[in-house]
FIROGU-326333 format. One record per residue (C-alpha): residue in three letters; z, y, x. Coordinates in nm, 2 decimals. Example, Ala and Ser with C-alpha at 12.3 -4.5 7.8 and 13.67 -1.06 7.14 Angstrom:
<recs>
("ALA", (0.78, -0.45, 1.23))
("SER", (0.71, -0.11, 1.37))
</recs>
This chain:
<recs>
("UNK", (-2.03, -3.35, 3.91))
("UNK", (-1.95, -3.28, 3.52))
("UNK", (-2.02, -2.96, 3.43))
("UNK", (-1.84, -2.74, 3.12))
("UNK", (-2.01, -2.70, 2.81))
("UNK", (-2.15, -2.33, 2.85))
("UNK", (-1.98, -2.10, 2.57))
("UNK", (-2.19, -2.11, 2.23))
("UNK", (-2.31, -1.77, 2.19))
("UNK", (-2.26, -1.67, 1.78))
("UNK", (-2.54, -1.59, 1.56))
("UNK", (-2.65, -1.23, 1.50))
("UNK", (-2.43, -1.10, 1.21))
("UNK", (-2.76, -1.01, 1.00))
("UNK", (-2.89, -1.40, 1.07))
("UNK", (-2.54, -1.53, 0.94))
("UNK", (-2.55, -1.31, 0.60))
("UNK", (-2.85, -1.47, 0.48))
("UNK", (-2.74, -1.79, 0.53))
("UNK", (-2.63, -1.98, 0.19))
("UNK", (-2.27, -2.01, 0.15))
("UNK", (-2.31, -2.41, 0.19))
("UNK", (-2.48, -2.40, 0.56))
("UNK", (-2.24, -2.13, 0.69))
("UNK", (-1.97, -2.35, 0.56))
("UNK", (-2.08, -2.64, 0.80))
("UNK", (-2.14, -2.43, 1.12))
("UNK", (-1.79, -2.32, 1.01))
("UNK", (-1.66, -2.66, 0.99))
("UNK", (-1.86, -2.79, 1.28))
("UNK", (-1.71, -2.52, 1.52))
("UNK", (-1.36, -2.57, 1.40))
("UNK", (-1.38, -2.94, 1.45))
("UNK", (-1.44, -2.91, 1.82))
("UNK", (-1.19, -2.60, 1.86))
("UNK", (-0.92, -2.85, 1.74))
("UNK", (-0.99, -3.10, 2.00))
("UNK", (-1.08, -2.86, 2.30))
("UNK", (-0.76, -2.64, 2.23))
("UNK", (-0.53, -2.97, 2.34))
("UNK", (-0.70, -2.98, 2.70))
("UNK", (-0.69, -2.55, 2.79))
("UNK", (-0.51, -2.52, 3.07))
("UNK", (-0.49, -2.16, 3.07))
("UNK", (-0.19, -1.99, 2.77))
("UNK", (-0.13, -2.32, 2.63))
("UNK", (0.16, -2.17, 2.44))
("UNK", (-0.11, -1.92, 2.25))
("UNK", (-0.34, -2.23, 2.18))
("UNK", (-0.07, -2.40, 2.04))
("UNK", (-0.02, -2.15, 1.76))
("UNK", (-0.42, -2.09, 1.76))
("UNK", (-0.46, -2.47, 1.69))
("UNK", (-0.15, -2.44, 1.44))
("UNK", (-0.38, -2.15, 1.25))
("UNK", (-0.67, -2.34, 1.25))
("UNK", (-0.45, -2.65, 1.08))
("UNK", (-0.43, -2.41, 0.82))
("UNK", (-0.78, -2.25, 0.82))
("UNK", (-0.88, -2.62, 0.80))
("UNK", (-0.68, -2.69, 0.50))
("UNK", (-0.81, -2.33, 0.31))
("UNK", (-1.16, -2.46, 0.39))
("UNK", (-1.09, -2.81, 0.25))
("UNK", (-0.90, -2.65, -0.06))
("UNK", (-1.20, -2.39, -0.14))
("UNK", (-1.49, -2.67, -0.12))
("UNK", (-1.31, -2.90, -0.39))
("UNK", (-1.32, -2.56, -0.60))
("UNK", (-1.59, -2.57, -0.88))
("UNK", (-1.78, -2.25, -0.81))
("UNK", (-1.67, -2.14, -0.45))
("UNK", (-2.07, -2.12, -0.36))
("UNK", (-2.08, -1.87, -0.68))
("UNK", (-1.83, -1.62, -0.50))
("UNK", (-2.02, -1.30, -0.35))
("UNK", (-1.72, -1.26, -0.15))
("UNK", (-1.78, -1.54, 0.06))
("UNK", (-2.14, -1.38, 0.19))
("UNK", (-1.91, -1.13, 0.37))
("UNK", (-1.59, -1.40, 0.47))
("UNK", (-1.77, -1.64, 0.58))
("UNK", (-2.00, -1.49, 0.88))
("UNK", (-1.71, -1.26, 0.99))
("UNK", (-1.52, -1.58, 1.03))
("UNK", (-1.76, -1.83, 1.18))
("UNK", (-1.80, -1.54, 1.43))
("UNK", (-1.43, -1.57, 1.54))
("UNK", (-1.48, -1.90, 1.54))
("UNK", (-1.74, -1.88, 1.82))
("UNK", (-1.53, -1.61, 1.98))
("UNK", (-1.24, -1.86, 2.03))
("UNK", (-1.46, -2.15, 2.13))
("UNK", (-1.62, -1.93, 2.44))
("UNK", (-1.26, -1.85, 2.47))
("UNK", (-1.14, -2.20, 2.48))
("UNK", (-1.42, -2.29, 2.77))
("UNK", (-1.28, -2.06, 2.96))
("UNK", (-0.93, -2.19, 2.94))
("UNK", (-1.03, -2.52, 3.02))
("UNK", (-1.22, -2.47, 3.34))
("UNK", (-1.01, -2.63, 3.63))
("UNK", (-1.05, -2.27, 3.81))
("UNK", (-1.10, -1.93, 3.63))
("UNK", (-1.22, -1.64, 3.86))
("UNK", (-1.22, -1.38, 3.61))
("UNK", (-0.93, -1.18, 3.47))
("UNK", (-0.62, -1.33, 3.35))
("UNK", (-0.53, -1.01, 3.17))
("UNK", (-0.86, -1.00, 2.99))
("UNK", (-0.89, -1.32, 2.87))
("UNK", (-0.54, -1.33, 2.78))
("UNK", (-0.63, -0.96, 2.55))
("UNK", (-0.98, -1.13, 2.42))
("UNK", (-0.72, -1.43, 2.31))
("UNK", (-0.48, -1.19, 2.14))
("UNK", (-0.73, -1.02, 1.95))
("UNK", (-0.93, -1.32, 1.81))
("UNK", (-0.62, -1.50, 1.69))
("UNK", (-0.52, -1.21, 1.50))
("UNK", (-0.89, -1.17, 1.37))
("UNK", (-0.83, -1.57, 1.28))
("UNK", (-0.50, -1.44, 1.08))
("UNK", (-0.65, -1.21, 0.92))
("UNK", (-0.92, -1.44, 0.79))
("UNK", (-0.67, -1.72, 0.65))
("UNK", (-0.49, -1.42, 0.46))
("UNK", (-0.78, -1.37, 0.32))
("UNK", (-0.87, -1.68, 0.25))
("UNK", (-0.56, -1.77, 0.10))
("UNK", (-0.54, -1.45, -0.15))
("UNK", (-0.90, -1.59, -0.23))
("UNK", (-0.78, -1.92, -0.34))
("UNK", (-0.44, -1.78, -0.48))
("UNK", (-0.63, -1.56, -0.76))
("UNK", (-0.81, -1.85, -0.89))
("UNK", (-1.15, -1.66, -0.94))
("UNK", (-1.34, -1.97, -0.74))
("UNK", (-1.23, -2.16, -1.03))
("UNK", (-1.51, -1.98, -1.25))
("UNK", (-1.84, -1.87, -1.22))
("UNK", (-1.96, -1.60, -1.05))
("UNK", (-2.11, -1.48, -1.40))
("UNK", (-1.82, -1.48, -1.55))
("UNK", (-1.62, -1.29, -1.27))
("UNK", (-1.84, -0.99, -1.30))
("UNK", (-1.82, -0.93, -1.65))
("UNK", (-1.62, -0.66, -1.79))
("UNK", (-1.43, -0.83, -2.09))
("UNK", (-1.54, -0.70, -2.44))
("UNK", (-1.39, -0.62, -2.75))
("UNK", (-1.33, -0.97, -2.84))
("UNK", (-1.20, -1.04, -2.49))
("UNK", (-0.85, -1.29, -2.53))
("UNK", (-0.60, -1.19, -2.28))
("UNK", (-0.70, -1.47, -2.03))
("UNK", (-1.00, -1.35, -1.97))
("UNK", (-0.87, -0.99, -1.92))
("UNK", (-0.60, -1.11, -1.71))
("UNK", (-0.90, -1.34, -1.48))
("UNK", (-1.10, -0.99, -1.46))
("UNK", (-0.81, -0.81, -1.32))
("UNK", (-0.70, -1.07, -1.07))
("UNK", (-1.04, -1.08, -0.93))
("UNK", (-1.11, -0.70, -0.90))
("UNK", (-0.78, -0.67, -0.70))
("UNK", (-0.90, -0.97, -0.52))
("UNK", (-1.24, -0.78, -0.46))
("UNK", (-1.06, -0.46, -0.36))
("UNK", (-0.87, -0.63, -0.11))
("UNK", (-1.07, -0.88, 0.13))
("UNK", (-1.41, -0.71, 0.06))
("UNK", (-1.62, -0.44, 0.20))
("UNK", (-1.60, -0.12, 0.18))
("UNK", (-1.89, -0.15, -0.07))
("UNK", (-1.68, -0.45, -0.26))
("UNK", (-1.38, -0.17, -0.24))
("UNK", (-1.57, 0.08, -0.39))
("UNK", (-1.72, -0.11, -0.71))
("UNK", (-1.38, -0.30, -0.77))
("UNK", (-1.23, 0.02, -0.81))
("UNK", (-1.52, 0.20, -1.03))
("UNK", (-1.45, -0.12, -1.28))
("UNK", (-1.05, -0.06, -1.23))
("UNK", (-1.09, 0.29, -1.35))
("UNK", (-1.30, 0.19, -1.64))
("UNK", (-1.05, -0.07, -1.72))
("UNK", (-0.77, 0.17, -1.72))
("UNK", (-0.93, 0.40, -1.94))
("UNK", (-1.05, 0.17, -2.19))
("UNK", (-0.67, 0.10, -2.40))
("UNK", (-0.32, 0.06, -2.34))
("UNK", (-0.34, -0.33, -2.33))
("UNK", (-0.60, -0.34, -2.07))
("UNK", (-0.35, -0.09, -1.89))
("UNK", (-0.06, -0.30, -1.90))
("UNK", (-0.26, -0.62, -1.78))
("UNK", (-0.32, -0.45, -1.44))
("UNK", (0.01, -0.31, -1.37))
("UNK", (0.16, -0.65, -1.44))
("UNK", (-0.10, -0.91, -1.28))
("UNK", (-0.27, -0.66, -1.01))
("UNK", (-0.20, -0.58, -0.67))
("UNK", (-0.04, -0.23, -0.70))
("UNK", (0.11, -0.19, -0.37))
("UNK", (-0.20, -0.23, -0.27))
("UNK", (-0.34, 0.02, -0.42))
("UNK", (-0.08, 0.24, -0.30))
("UNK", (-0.13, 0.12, 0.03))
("UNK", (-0.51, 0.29, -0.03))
("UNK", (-0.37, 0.66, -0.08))
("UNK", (-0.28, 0.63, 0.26))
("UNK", (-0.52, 0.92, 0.51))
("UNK", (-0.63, 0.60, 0.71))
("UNK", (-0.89, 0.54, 0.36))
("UNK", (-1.23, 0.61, 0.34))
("UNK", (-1.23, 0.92, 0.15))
("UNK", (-1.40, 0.86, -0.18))
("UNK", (-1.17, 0.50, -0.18))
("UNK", (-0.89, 0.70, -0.16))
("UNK", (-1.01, 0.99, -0.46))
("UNK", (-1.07, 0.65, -0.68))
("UNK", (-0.69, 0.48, -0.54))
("UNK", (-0.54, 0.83, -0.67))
("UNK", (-0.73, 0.85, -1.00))
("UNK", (-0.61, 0.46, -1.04))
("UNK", (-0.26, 0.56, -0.98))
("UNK", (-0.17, 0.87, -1.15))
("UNK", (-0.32, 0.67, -1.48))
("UNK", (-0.10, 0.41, -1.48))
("UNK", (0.19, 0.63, -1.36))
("UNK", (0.10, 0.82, -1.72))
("UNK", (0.06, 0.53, -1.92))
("UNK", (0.41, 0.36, -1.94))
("UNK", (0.75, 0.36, -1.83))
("UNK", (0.66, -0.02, -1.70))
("UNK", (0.37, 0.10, -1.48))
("UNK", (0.54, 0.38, -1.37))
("UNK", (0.85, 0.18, -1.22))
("UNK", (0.64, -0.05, -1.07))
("UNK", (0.44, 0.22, -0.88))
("UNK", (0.81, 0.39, -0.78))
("UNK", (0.92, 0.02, -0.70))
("UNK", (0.63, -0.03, -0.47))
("UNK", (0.66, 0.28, -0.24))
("UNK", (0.41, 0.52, -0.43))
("UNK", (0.61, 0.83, -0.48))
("UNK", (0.58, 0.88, -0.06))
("UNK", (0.21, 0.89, -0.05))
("UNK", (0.20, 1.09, -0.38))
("UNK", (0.39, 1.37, -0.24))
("UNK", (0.20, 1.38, 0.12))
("UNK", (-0.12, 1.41, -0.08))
("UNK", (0.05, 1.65, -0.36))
("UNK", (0.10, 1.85, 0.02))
("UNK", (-0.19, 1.82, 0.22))
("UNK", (-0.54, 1.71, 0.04))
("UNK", (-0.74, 1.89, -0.20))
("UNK", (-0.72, 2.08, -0.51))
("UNK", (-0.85, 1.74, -0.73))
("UNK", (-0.62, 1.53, -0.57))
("UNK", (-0.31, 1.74, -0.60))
("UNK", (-0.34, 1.75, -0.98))
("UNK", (-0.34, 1.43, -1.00))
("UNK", (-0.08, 1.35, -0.73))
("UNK", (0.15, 1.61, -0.98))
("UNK", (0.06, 1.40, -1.27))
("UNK", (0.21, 1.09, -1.13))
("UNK", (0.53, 1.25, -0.96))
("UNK", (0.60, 1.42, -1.29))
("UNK", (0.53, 1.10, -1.47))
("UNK", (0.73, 0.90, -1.21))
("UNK", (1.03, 1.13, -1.23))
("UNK", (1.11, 1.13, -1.59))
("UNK", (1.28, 0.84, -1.53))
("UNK", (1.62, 0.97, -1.40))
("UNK", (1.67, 0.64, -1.17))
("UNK", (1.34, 0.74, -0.99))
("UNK", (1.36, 1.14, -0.99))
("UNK", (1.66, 1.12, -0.71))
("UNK", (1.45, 0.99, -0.46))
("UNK", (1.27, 1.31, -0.47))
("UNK", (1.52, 1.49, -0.21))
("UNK", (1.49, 1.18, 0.02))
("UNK", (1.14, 1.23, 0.07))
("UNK", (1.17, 1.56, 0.14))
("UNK", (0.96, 1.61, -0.16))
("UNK", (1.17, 1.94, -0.39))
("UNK", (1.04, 2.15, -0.11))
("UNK", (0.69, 2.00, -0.14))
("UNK", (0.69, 2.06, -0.55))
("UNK", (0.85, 2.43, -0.51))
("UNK", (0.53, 2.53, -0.28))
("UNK", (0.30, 2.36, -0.52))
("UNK", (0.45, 2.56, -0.80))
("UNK", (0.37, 2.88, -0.57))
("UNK", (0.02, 2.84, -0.42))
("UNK", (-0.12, 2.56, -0.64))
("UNK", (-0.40, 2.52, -0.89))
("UNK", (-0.26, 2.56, -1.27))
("UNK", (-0.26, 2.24, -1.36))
("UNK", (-0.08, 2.18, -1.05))
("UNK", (0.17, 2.38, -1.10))
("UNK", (0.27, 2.30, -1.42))
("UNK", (0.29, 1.92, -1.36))
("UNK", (0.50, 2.07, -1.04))
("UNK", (0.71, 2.24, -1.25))
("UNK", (0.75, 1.94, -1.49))
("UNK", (0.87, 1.75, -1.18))
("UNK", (1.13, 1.98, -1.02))
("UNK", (1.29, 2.02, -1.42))
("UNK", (1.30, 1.65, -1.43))
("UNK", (1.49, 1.63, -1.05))
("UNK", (1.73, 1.92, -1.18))
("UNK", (1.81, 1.73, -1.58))
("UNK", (2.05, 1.47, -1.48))
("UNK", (2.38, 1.56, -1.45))
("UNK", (2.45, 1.36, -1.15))
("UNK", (2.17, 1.51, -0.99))
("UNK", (2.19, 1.85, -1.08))
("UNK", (2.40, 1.96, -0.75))
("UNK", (2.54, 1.67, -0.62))
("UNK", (2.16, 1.46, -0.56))
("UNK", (2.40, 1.15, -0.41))
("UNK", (2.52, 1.49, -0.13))
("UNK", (2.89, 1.31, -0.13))
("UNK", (2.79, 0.98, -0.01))
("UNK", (2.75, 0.88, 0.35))
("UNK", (2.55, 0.62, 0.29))
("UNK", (2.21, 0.55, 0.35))
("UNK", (2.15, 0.73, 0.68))
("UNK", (2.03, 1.06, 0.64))
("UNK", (2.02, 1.04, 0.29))
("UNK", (2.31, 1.38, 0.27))
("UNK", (2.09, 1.59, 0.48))
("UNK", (1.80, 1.53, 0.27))
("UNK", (2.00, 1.61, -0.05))
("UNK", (2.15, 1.93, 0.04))
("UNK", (1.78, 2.03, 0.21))
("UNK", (1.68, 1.94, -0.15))
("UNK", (1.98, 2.17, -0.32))
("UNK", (1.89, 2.46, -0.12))
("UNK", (1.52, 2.43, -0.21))
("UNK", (1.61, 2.39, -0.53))
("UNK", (1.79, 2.72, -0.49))
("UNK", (1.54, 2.97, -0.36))
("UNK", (1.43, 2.97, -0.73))
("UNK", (1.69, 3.21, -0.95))
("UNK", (1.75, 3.01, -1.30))
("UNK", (1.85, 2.70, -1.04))
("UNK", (2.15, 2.94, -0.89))
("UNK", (2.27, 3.09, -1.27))
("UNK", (2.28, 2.72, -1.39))
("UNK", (2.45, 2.60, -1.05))
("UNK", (2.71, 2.92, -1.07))
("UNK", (2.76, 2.86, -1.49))
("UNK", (2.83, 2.49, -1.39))
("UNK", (3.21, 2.45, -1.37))
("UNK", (3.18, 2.06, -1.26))
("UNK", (2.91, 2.18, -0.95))
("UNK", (3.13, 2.46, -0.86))
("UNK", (3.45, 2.26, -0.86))
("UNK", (3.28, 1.97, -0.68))
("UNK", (3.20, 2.25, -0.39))
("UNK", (3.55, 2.38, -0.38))
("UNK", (3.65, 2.05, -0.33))
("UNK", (3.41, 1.93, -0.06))
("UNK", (3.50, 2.24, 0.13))
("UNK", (3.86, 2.14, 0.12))
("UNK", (4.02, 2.08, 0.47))
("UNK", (4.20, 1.75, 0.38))
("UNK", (3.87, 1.60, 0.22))
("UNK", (3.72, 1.37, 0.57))
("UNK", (3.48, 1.21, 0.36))
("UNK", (3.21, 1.51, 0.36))
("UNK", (3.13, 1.75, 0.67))
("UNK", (3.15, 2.09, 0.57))
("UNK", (2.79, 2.19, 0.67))
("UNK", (2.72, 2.01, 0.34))
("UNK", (2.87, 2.25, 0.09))
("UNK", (2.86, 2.54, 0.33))
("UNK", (2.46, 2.56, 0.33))
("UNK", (2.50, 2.49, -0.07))
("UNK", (2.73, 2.84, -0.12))
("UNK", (2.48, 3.04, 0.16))
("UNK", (2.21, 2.94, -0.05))
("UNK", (2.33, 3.04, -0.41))
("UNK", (2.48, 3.39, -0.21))
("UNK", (2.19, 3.41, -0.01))
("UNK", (2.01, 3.48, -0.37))
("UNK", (2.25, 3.75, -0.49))
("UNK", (2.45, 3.58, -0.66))
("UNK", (2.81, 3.65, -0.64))
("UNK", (2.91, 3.36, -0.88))
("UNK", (3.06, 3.18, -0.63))
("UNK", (3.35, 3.35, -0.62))
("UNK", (3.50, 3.19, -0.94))
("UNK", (3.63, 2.92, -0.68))
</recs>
C-alpha cells in the first residue's frame, strides 16, 4: 500500500542564514517545484490552493526575474529573505501533505488556520520580493549599494542610494531598519539636493507609516527626526508628507510621547501648516486642541513651534472662523471645525480678532438665521458661547 511522502521538516533558521544565497536559492526552487505539482491533487480547501498555487506562479516568476539579475548574490538583503521564505515554503509543503491524504484525522479548523497564515506569510514574501526587484539595487553591486555618494556624486548615483536605503528600511530587519535610517538622516543633513532626492524618489509614506506606536522605539525616534527635516526643508517635501497622511501621526506624537519627540513633531506641524491648503486639516484631526495644550504645558521649543502652528491655522481668511464650519460635507468634518473654533477661542486675542471681524460676525448672524436649513444651529451657537463664555460682550454688535 503507497504510503504519503512524510512532511519535510525545514532547516533550523540559524542553519539556513549561513547558507550562500546560491544554495538557499535551489532548496527554494526545489521546494517550490514540487508545491506546484502537489497543490493540483489536495483534496482538502482546493479553492485556497488554487490562489496558493496562483502566488507561487508569481513567487516563481520573482525568483526567475532576480537570478537573471547581475549581482542578486551581492544583495545582504537576501541572507534575511531568503531563509524566512524557504521556511514558508516547507510550511506549505507539510501543509499540502496533509491535504492530500485520502483521510485527515486531525482538525479541519486547524489546518484550514495553519493554511491562512502561511499564504499570507507567502504574500508577504512576493511584496517583498517584488519592491526588491522594483528598486533596481540587484542591478549593482553590493559595494556600490552601501556607499554613501560623495561630493562628486552625479545624481544617479544619489538617486540609486536613496532607492536602496528605502528598500533596506522596508523588507529588512529591524537591524537593516535601523542602519537604513542612520544613513537617511545623514543624507538629509548633508544639503538641500540630497534632501529633495529622497522626498521625490523615496518611500515617504512609509516612513510615516514608522511614527506609528506599533514601532520599535528608537525606529520610530529616527522616523520622526527623518520627517520633521524634510517637513522643514521645502514646500515640496512638506506637501508630500501632508499628501501621504503624516500630519495624523504628527499630532498623536506632538500629544502623547516624550519631550524630544514633541519638538520635533511641532517642527513639522508648524512647517506643514504654513501652507494654507494643508493648515485646515488641522481641526479635522482634532489637532487645535492638541497645539493649545502644547502651548500650555510643553517644553519651550515646543511651545513656540505650537504657537507657530495655531497662528498659521488662524492666518487665512477662510479659515479664521469659518474652518469649512458651513459645509456639510465630508462627514463629521462641521463638528470638528466648530470643536476646533471653540479651542481656538479659550485663548483671548482669538475672541478680540473674532468680535473685530465684521465678515465672522456677520457670517454667525447669518447661520443662526431661522430660514437658513443648510447649517444646524448647534454650529454657531457653541461659536457665540465660546467668545461670551470669555467675557466678551462683542457679540452683541449682531
Amino acid at each position: 500500500m503507497p504510503t504519503s511522502e512524510p512532511p519535510q521538516t525545514p532547516p533550523p533558521p540559524e542553519q539556513s542564514e549561513t547558507q550562500p544565497p546560491e544554495t538557499l536559492l535551489d532548496l527554494i526552487i526545489g521546494v517550490l517545484s514540487i508545491l506546484l505539482l502537489s497543490s493540483l491533487s489536495v483534496r482538502y480547501f482546493v479553492g485556497r490552493w488554487q490562489v496558493v498555487r496562483s502566488k507561487l506562479c508569481t513567487l516563481q516568476s520573482s525568483l526567475s526575474s532576480i537570478s537573471e539579475s547581475p549581482h542578486w548574490n551581492d544583495n545582504s538583503l537576501l541572507h534575511t529573505l531568503f531563509p524566512s521564505l524557504l521556511a514558508t515554503l516547507q510550511r506549505l509543503k507539510a501543509l499540502s501533505n496533509q491535504c492530500t491524504l485520502s483521510s485527515f484525522a486531525g482538525g479541519k479548523l486547524l489546518l484550514q488556520s495553519d493554511l491562512d497564515m502561511a499564504s499570507a506569510s507567502l504574500s508577504n514574501h512576493i511584496k517583498d520580493l517584488d519592491l526588491l526587484l522594483r528598486s533596481g539595487v540587484l542591478h549593482q553591486s553590493n559595494a556600490i549599494v552601501l556607499s554613501q555618494p560623495g561630493p562628486g556624486s552625479d545624481k544617479d548615483d544619489l538617486v540609486f542610494f536613496v532607492r536602496d536605503l528605502f528598500t533596506r528600511l522596508q523588507i529588512g530587519g529591524i537591524e537593516f531598519k535601523k542602519k537604513a535610517l542612520e544613513s537617511l538622516l545623514q543624507l538629509l543633513n548633508k544639503d538641500e539636493k540630497s534632501t529633495a532626492v529622497v522626498a521625490k524618489e523615496g518611500n515617504v509614506g512609509y516612513l510615516i507609516s514608522l511614527l506609528e506606536v506599533n514601532s520599535q522605539p528608537l525606529i520610530r525616534e529616527q522616523a520622526v527626526l527623518a520627517v520633521s527635516i524634510l517637513a522643514s526643508s521645502s514646500e515640496d517635501s512638506r506637501k508630500i508628507i501632508f499628501e501621504e497622511g503624516g500630519l495624523g501621526p504628527l499630532l498623536r506624537i506632538l500629544e502623547t510621547c516624550s519631550i524630544p519627540l514633541k519638538e520635533k513633531a511641532a517642527i513639522a506641524v508648524e512647517a506643514i501648516t504654513a501652507d494654507p491648503e494643508n493648515a485646515w486639516a488641522i481641526s479635522a484631526y482634532g489637532g487645535v486642541a492638541v497645539l493649545i495644550e502644547a502651548c500650555r504645558s510643553g517644553s519651550q521649543p515646543t511651545q513656540t513651534h505650537a504657537v507657530g502652528a495655531l497662528r498659521n491655522v488662524a492666518s487665512g481668511e477662510d479659515i479664521q472662523w469659518r474652518l469649512l464650519i458651513e459645509s456639510p460635507k465630508p462627514v463629521g468634518l462641521q463638528d470638528a471645525a466648530v470643536q476646533a473654533i471653540v479651542s481656538l477661542l479659550t485663548v483671548r486675542s482669538n475672541r478680540k480678532d473674532l468680535v473685530r471681524d465684521e465678515k465672522s460676525v456677520m457670517r454667525l448672524v447669518q447661520m443662526l438665521d431661522p430660514k437658513n436649513e443648510a447649517v444646524s444651529k448647534k454650529y454657531p451657537l457653541m461659536v457665540v458661547t465660546a467668545v461670551l463664555g470669555g467675557g466678551s460682550g462683542g457679540c452683541r454688535k449682531g
